[in-house]
C-alpha positions in Angstrom: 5.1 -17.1 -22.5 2.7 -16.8 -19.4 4.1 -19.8 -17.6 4.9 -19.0 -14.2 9.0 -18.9 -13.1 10.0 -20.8 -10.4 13.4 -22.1 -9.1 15.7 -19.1 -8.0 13.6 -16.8 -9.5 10.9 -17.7 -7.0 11.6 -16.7 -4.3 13.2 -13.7 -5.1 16.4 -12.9 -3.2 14.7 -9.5 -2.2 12.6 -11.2 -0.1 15.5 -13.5 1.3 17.4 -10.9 2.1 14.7 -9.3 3.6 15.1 -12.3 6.6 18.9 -12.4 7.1 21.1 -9.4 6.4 24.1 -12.2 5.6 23.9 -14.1 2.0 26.4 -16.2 3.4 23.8 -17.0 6.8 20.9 -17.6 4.4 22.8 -20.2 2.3 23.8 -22.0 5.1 20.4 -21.9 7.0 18.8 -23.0 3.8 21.0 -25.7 2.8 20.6 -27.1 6.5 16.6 -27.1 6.7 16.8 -28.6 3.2 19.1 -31.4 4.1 16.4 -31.8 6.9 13.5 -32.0 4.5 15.2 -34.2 2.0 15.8 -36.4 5.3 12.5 -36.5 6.3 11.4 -37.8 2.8 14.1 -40.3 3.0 12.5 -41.7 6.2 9.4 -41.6 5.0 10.1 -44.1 2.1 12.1 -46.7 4.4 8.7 -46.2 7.1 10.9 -45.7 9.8 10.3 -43.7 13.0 11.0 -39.8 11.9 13.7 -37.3 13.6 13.0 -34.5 11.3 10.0 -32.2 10.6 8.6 -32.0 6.9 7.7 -28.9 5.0 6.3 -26.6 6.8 4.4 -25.2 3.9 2.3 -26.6 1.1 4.5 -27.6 -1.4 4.1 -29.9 -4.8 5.3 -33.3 -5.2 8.0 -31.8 -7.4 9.6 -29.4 -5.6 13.2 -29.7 -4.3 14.0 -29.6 -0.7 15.9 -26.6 -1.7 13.3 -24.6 -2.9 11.1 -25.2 -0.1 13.5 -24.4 2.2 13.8 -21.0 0.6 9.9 -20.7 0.6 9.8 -21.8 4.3 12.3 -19.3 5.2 10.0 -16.4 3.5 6.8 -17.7 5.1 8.5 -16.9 8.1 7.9 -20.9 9.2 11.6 -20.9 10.2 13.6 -18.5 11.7 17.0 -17.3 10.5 19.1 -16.8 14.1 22.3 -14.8 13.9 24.9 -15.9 16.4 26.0 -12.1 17.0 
């Protein structure tokens, strides 16, 4: 039992939260810069010219977009803007 967690358990939604006050914001924001990522890979495959930046942190060959958007977002690499 000393395997390591990861998924939605890593990281923790403290330390989300900690970037947005809004769930709702977060989950959007996230979602988008995945779609991004997952876009970027996509490109990647076919060769063609990209219009999206990869991760911007080190991440494994098996982690979903998702997930390092999330990291990403508590890294501070992107910036979670409120439209108050």
């Amino acid at each position: 039992m000393s395997e390591k967690l990861e998924g939605i358990v890593s990281p923790s939604i403290d330390s989300l939260m900690g970037k947005h006050p809004s769930k709702y914001g977060l989950v959007i924001f996230a979602a988008k810069r995945a779609r991004q990522i997952n876009d970027y890979y996509s490109a990647l495959h076919e060769g063609s010219l990209f219009s999206n930046v990869g991760p911007l942190v080190d991440s494994a060959v098996d982690d979903k977009p998702l997930s390092i958007a999330m990291h990403e977002i508590v890294a501070g690499a992107v910036v979670v803007k409120s439209n108050d």
